[in-house]
FIVO-120755 format. One record per residue (C-alpha): residue in one letter; chain; y, z, x. Coordinates in pm, 1 decimal, padded with zeros to 6 digits, m for minus. Layout:
BEGIN
+------+-----+----------+----------+----------+
! type ! mol !        Y !        Z !        X !
+------+-----+----------+----------+----------+
!    A !   A !        Y !        Z !        X !
...
+------+-----+----------+----------+----------+
This chain:
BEGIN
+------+-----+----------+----------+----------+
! type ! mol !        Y !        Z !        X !
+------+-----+----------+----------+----------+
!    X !   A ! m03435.0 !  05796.1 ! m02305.1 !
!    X !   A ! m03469.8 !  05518.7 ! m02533.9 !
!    X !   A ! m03646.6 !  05562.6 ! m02848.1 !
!    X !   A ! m03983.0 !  05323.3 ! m02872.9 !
!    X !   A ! m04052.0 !  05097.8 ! m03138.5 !
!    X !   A ! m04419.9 !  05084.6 ! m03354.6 !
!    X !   A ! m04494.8 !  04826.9 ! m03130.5 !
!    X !   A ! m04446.1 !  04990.7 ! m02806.0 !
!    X !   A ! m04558.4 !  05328.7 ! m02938.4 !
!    X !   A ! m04910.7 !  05152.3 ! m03047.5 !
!    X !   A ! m04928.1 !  04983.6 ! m02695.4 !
!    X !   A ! m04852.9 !  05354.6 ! m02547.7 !
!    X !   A ! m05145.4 !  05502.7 ! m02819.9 !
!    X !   A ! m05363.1 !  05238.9 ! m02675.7 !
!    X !   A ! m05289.9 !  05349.1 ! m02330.5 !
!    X !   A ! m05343.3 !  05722.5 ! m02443.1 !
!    X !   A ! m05687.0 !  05596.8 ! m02548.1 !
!    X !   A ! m05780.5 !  05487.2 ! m02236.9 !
!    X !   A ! m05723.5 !  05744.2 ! m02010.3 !
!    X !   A ! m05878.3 !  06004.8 ! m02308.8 !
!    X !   A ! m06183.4 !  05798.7 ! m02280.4 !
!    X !   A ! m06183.8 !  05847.5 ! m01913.2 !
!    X !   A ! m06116.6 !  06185.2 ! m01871.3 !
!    X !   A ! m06418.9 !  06251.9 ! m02150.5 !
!    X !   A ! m06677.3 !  06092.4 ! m01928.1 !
!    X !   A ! m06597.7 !  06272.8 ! m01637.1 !
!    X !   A ! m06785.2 !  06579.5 ! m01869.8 !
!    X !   A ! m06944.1 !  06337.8 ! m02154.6 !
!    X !   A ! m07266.9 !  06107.8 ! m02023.9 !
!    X !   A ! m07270.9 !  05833.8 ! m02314.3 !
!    X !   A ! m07173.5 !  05931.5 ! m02663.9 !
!    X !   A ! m06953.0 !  05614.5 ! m02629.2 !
!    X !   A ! m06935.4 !  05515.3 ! m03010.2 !
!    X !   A ! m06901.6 !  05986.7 ! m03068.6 !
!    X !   A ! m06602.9 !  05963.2 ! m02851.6 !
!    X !   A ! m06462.6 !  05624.8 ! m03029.5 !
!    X !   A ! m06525.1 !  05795.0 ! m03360.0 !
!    X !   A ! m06376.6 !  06152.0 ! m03243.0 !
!    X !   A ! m06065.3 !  05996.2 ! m03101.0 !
!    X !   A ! m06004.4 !  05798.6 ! m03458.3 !
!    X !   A ! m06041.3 !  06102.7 ! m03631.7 !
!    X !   A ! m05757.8 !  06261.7 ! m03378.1 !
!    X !   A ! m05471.8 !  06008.9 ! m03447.2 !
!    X !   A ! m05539.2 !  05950.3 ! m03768.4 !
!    X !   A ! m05485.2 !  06365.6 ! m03832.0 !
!    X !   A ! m05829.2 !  06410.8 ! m04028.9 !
!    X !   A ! m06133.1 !  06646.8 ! m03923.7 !
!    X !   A ! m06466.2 !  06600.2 ! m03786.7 !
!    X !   A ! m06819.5 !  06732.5 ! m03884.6 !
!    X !   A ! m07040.1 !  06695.8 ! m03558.5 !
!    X !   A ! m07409.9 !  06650.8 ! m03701.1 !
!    X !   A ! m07644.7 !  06697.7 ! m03402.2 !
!    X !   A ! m07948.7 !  06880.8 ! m03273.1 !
!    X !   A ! m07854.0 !  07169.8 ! m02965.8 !
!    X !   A ! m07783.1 !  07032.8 ! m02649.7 !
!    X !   A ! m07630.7 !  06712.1 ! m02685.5 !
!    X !   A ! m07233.2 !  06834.0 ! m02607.9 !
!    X !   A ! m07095.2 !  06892.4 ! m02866.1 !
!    X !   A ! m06909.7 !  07223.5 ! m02820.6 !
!    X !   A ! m06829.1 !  07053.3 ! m02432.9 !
!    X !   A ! m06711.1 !  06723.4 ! m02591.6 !
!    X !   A ! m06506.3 !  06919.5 ! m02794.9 !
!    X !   A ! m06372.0 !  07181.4 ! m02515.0 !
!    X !   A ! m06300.3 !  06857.9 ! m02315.7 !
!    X !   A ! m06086.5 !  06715.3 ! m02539.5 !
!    X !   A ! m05899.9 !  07001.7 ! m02589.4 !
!    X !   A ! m05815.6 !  07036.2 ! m02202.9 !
!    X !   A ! m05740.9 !  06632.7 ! m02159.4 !
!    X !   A ! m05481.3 !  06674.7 ! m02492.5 !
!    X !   A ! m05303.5 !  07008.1 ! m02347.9 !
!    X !   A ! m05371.1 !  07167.9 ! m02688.1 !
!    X !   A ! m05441.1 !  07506.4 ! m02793.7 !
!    X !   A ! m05835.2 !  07551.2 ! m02782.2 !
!    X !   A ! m06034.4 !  07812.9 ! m03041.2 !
!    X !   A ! m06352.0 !  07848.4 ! m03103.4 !
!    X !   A ! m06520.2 !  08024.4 ! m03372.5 !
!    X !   A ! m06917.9 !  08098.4 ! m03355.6 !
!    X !   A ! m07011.3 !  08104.0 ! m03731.7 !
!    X !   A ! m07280.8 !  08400.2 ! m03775.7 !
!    X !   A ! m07429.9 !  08538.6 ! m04149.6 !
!    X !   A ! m07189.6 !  08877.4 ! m04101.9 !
!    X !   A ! m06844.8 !  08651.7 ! m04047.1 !
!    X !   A ! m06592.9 !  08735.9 ! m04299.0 !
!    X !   A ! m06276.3 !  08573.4 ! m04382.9 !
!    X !   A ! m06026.3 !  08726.8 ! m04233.3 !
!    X !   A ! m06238.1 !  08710.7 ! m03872.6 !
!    X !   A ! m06124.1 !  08345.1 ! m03927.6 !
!    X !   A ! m05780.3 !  08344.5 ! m04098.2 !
!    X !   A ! m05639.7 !  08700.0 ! m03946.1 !
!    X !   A ! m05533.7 !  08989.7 ! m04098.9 !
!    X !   A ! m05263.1 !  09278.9 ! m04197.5 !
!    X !   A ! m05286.1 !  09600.3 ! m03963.8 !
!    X !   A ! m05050.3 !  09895.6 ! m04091.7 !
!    X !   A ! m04839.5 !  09925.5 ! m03706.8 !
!    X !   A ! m04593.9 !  10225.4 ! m03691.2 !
!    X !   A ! m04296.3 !  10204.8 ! m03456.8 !
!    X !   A ! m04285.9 !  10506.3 ! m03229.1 !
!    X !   A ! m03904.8 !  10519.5 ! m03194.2 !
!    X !   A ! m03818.8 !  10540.2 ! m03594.7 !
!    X !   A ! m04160.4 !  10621.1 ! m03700.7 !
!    X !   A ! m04119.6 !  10373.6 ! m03948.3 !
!    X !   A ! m04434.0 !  10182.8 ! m04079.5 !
!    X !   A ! m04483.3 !  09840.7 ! m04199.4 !
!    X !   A ! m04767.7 !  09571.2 ! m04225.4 !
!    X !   A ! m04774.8 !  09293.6 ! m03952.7 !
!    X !   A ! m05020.2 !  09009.2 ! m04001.4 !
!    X !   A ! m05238.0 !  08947.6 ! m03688.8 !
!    X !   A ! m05321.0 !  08579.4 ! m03690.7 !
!    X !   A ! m05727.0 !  08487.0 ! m03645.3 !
!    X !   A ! m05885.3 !  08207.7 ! m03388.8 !
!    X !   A ! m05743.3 !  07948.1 ! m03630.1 !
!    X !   A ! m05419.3 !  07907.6 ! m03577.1 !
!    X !   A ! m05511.7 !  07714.9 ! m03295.3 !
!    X !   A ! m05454.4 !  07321.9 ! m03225.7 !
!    X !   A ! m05776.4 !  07271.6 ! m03189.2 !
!    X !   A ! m06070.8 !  07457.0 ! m03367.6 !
!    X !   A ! m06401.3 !  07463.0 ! m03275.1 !
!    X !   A ! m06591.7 !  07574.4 ! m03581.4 !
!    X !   A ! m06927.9 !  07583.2 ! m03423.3 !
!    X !   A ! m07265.2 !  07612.4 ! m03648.6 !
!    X !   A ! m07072.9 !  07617.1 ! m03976.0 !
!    X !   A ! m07362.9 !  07630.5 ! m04178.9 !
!    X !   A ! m07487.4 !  07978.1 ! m04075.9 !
!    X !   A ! m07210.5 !  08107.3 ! m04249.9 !
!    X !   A ! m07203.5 !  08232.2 ! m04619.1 !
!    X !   A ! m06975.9 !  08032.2 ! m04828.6 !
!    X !   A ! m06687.1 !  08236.9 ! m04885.1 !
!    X !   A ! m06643.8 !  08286.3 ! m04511.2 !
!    X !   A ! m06695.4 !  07899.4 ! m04509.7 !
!    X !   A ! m06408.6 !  07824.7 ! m04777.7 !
!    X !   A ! m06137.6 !  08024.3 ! m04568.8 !
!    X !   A ! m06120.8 !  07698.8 ! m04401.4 !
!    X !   A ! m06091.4 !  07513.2 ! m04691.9 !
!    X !   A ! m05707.0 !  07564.1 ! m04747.4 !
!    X !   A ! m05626.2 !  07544.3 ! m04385.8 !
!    X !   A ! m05782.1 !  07217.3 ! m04317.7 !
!    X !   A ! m05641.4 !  07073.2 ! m04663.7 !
!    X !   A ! m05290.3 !  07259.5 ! m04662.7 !
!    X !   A ! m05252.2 !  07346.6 ! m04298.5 !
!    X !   A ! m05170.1 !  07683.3 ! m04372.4 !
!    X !   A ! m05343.1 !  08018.1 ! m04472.5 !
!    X !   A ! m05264.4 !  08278.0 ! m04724.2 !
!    X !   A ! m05264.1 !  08617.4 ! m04662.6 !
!    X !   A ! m05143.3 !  08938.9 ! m04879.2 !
!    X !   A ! m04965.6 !  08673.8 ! m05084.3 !
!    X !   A ! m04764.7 !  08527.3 ! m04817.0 !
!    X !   A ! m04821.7 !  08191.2 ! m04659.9 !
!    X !   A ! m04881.6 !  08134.3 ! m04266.2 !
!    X !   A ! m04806.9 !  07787.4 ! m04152.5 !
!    X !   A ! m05050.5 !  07656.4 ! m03846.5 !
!    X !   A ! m04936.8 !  07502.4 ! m03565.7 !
!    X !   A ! m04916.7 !  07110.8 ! m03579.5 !
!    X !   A ! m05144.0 !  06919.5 ! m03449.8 !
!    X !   A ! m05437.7 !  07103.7 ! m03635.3 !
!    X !   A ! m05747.6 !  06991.5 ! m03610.3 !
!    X !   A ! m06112.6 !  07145.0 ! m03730.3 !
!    X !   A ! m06433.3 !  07047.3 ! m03515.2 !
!    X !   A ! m06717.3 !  07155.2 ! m03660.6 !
!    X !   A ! m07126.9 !  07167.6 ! m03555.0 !
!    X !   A ! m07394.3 !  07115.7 ! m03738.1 !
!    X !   A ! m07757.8 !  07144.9 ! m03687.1 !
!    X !   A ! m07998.5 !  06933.3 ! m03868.4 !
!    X !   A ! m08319.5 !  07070.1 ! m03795.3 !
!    X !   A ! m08301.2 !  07463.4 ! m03880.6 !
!    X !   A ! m08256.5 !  07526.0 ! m04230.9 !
!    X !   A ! m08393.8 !  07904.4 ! m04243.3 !
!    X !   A ! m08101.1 !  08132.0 ! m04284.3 !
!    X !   A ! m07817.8 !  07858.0 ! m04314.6 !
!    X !   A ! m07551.0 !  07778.2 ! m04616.5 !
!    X !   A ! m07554.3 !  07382.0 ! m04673.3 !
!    X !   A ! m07151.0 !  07330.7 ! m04689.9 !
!    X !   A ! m07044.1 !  07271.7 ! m05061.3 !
!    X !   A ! m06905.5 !  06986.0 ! m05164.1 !
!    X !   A ! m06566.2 !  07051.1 ! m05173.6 !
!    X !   A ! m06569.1 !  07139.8 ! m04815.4 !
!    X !   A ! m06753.7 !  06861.8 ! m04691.9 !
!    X !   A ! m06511.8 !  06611.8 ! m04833.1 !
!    X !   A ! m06237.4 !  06782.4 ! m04628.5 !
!    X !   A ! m06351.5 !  06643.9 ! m04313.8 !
!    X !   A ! m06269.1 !  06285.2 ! m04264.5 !
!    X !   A ! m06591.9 !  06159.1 ! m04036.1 !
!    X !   A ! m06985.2 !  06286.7 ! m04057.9 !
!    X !   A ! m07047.7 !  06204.3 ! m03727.6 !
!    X !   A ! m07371.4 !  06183.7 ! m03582.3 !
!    X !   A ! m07501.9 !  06318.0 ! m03214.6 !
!    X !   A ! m07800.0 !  06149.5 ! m03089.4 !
!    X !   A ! m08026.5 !  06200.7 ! m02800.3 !
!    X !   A ! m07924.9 !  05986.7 ! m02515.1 !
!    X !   A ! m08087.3 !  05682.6 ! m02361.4 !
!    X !   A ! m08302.0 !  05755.4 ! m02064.5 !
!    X !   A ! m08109.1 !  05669.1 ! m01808.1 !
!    X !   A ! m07810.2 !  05832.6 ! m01935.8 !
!    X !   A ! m08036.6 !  06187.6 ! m01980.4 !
!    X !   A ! m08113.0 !  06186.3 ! m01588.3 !
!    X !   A ! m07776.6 !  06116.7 ! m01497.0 !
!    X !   A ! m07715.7 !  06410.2 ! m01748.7 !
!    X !   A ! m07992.4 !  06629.1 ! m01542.0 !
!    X !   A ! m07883.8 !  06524.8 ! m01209.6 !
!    X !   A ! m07524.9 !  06600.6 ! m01242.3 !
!    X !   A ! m07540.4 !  06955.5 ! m01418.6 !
!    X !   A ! m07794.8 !  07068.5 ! m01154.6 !
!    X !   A ! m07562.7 !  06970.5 ! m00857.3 !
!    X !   A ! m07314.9 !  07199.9 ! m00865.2 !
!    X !   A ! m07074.8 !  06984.6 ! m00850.2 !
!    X !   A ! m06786.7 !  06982.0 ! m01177.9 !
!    X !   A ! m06505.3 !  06716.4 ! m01248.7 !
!    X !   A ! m06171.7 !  06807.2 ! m01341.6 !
!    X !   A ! m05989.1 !  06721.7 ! m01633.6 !
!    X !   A ! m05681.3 !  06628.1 ! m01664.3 !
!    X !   A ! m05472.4 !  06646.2 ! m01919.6 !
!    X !   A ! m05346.8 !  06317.2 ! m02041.3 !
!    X !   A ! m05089.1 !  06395.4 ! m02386.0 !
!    X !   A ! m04933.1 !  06707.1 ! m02553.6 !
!    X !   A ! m04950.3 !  06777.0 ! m02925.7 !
!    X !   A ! m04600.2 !  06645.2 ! m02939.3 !
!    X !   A ! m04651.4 !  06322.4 ! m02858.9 !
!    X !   A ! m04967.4 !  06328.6 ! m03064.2 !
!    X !   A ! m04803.6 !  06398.9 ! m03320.9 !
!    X !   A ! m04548.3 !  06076.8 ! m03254.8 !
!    X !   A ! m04825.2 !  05841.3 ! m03218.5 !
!    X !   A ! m05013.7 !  05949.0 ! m03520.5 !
!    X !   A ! m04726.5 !  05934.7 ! m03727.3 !
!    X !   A ! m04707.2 !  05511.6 ! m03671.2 !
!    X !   A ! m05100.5 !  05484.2 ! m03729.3 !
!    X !   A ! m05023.2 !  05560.9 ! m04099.4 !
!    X !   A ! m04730.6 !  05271.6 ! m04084.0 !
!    X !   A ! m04960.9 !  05029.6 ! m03945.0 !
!    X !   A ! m04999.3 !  04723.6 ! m04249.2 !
!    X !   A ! m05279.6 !  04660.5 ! m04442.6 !
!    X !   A ! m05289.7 !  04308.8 ! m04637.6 !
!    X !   A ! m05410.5 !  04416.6 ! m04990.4 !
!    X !   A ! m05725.2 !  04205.2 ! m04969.3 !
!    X !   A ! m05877.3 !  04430.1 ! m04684.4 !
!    X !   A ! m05786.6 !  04732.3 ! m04884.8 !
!    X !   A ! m05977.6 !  04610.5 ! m05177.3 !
!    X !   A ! m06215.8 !  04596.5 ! m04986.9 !
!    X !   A ! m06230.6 !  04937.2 ! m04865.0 !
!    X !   A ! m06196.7 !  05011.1 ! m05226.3 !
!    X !   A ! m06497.1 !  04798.1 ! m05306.0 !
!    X !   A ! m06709.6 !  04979.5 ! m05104.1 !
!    X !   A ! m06612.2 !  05321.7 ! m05183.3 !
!    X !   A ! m06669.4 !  05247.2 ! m05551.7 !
!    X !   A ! m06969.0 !  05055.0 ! m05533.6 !
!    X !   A ! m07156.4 !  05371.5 ! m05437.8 !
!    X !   A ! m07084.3 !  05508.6 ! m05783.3 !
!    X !   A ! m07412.0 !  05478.6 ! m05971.6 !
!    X !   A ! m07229.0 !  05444.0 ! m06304.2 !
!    X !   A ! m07027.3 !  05166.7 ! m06156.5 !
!    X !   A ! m07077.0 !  04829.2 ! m06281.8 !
!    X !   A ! m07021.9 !  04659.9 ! m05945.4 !
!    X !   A ! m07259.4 !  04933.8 ! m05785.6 !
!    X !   A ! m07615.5 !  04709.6 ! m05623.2 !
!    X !   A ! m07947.0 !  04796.2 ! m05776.2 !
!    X !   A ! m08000.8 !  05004.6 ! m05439.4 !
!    X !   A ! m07731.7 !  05248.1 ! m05587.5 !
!    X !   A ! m07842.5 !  05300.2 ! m05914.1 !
!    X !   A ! m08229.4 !  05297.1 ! m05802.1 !
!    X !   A ! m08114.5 !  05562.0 ! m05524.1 !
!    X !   A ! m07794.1 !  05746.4 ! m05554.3 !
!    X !   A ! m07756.3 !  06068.0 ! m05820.8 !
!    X !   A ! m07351.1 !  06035.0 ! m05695.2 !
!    X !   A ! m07142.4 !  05840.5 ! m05504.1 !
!    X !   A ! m06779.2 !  05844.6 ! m05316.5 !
!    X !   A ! m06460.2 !  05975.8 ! m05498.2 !
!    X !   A ! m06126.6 !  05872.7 ! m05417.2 !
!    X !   A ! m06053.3 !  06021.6 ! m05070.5 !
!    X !   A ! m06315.1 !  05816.9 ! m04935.8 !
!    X !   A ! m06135.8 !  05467.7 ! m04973.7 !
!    X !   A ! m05785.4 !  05641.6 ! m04857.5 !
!    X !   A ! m06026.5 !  05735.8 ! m04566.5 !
!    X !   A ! m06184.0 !  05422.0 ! m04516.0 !
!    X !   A ! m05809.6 !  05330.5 ! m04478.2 !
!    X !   A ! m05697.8 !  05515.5 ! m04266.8 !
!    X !   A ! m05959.3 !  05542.0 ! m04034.9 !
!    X !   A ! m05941.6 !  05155.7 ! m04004.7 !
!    X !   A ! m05546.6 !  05204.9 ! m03936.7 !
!    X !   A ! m05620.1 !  05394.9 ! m03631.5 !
!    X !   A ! m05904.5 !  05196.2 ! m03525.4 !
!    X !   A ! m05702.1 !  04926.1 ! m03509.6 !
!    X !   A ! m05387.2 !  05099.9 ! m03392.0 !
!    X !   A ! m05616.6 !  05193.8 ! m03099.0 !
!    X !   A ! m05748.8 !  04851.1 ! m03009.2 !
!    X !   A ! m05349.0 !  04790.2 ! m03007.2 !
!    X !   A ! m05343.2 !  04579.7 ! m03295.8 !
!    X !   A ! m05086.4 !  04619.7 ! m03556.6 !
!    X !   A ! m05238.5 !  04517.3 ! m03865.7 !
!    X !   A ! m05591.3 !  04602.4 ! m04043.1 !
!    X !   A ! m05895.9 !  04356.9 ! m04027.6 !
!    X !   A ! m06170.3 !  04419.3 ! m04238.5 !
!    X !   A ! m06365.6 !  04484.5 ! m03921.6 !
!    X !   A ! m06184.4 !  04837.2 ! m03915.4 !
!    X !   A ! m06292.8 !  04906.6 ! m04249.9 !
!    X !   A ! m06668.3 !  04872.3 ! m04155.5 !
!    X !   A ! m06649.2 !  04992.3 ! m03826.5 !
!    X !   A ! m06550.3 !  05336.1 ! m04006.1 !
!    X !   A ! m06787.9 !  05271.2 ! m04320.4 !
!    X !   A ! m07065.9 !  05537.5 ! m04223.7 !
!    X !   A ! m06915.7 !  05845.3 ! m04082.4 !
!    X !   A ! m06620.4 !  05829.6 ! m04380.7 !
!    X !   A ! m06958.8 !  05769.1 ! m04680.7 !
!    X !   A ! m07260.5 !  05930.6 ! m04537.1 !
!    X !   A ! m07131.9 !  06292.0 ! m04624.5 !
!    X !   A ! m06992.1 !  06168.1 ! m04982.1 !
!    X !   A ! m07310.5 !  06061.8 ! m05114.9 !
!    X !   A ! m07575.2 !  06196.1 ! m05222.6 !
!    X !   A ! m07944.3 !  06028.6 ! m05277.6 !
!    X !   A ! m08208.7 !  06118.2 ! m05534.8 !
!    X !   A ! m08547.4 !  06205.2 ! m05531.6 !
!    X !   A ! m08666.3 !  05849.3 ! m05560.1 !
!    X !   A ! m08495.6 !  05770.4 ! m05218.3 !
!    X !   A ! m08607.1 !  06075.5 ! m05020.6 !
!    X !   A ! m08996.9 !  05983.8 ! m05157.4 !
!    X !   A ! m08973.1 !  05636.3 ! m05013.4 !
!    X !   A ! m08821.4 !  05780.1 ! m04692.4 !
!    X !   A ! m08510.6 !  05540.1 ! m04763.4 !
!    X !   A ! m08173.8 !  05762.7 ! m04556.1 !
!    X !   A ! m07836.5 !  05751.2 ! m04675.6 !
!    X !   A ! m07703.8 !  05526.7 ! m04381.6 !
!    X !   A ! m07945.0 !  05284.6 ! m04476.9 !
!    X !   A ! m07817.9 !  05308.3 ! m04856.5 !
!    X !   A ! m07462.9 !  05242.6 ! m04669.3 !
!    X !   A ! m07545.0 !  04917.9 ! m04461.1 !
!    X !   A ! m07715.8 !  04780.0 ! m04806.5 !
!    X !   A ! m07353.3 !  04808.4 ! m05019.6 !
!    X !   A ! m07178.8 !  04678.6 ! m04701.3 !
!    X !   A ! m07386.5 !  04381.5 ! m04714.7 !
!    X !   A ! m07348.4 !  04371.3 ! m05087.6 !
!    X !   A ! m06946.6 !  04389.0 ! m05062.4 !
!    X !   A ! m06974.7 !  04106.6 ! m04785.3 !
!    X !   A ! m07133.1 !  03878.9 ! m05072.1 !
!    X !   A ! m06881.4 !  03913.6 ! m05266.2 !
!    X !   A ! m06570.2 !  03891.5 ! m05050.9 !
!    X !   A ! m06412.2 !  03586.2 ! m05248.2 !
!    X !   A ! m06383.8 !  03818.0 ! m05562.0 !
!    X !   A ! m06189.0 !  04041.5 ! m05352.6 !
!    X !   A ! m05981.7 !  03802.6 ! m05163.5 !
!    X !   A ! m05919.4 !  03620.7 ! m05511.6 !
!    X !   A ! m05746.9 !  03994.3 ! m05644.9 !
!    X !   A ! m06043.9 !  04018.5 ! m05831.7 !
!    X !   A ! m06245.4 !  04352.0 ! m05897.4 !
!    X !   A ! m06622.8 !  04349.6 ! m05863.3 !
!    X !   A ! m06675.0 !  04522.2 ! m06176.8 !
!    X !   A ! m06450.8 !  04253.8 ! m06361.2 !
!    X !   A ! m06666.1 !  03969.9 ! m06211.3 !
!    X !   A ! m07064.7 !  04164.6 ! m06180.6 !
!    X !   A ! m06971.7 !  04307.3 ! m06549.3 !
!    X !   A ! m07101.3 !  03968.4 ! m06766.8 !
!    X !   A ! m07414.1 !  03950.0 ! m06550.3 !
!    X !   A ! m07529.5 !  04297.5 ! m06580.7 !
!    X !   A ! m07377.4 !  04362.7 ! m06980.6 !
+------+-----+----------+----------+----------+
């Protein structure tokens, strides 16, 4: 078989798009621009938070995509009494019956799975929550002092509900900046909720049908991170990754009025990357600046942080976001011209 070049193998991701996008609504009503922003997440190799009140699919959206990707499927139902090694596995002391020799054998937990399902994350204390920390960053977990490498394609899901807060651990920082899209679950639009009523009450279910294999996956994602970026569009992801900084010079007046903190580094290399496979998707091999702010909200939402002043004047962190993209826009000749926004704003705010 011949081997493809980037070209073809972004026409075939393209293609692979497609029929993922079908196969999801066959169990998905809506959720369009969830599924656009799920399936970025999946070639470009980084992990999703699902932000969402009950009810809206998630943990089906996910299960879905497991079944239409012929990937191992786990899913882990975060409680208050999880520990660690639920999660990452454990040593057992096994004896063998013929020799009656004994020895430790590690029995690996639900994630060491392609897919992971880590549903309500924040009902579980933190140290349970960090045992994910090193798989999702390292792909691998650590047990007794030796190292267990999980499978490849690995991938961590995980739901969120907004609305309780009684007897839930907010996910530190360091764990939220893991996950490479915040993505928010809304209620659907009317007609979309009866055709959601009528066809769970009928019965009737759709197949899915399986569409890749991690293998391939794996292929395809590998070119996303080859696809070029011209240096102007990545200063411009740059741009707006550090003009959330409240101590930056190029950062708006909204920033410093609202904002205690802002994005760190990860976020532009997310911004990136997540505009690579956006465009890689659309079967386009080369970054617009469209990409980047198509991909703007879920990569910032979860790296900032507003202060008191913004939460009294009811002023959201997505709103905070469309403000510096509009501010960034302004200034796109600075950026085009190789210039920084703190080298030209610095005179007119010294």
């Amino acid at each position: 078989m011949t081997e493809m070049n980037d070209q073809e193998k972004i026409e075939r991701l393209g293609e692979v798009y497609r029929r993922l996008s079908e196969q999801l609504a066959k169990k998905i009503v809506g959720q369009r621009e969830v599924i656009d922003q799920v399936l970025t997440a999946l070639v470009a190799g980084g992990h999703c938070l699902l932000v969402g009140v009950p009810g809206l699919a998630k943990t089906l959206l996910v299960h879905s995509l497991s079944e239409s990707l012929k990937l191992d499927f786990s899913r882990i139902q975060f409680t208050p009494d999880l520990m660690p090694s639920d999660i990452t596995g454990t040593e057992v002391l096994q004896e063998d019956r013929s020799t009656g020799h004994r020895e430790f054998r590690f029995i690996p937990g639900p994630v060491f799975a392609n897919i992971v399902l880590a549903d309500e994350i924040n009902r579980t204390p933190p140290k349970t929550q960090a045992a994910l920390l090193e798989a999702m960053q390292e792909g691998q977990v650590t047990a007794a002092g030796q190292k267990h490498v999980l499978p490849k394609p690995f991938f961590v899901l995980a739901t969120q509900n907004p609305i309780e807060q009684e007897g839930t651990y907010p996910l530190p920082e360091a764990q939220l900046d893991r996950f490479m899209f915040d993505i928010r679950v809304d209620y659907p639009s009317e007609d979309e909720e009866l055709r959601v009523v009528m066809e769970t009450t009928s019965g009737g279910s759709e197949v899915i049908e399986s569409v890749t294999d991690g293998a391939e996956l794996l292929d395809l994602g590998a070119v996303v991170r080859r696809v070029p970026i011209a240096e102007p569009v990545a200063r411009f992801a740059v741009a707006l990754a550090r003009c959330t900084r409240p101590d930056s010079a190029a950062a708006p007046e909204d920033v410093k009025q609202f904002i205690s903190w802002g994005a760190g580094p990860r976020a532009g290399q997310y911004l990136v990357l997540g505009g690579k496979a956006r465009a890689a998707l659309d079967g386009r091999y080369l970054v617009e600046r469209r990409d980047i702010e198509a991909v703007a909200l879920p990569v910032l939402r979860h790296r900032i942080r507003t202060n008191f002043a913004a939460g009294a004047e009811g002023i959201h962190v997505d709103e905070i976001i469309s403000r510096v993209l509009n501010f960034v826009r302004s200034n796109e000749k600075a950026i085009d011209n190789g210039r920084g926004l703190e080298k030209v704003l610095r005179p007119a705010s010294s």
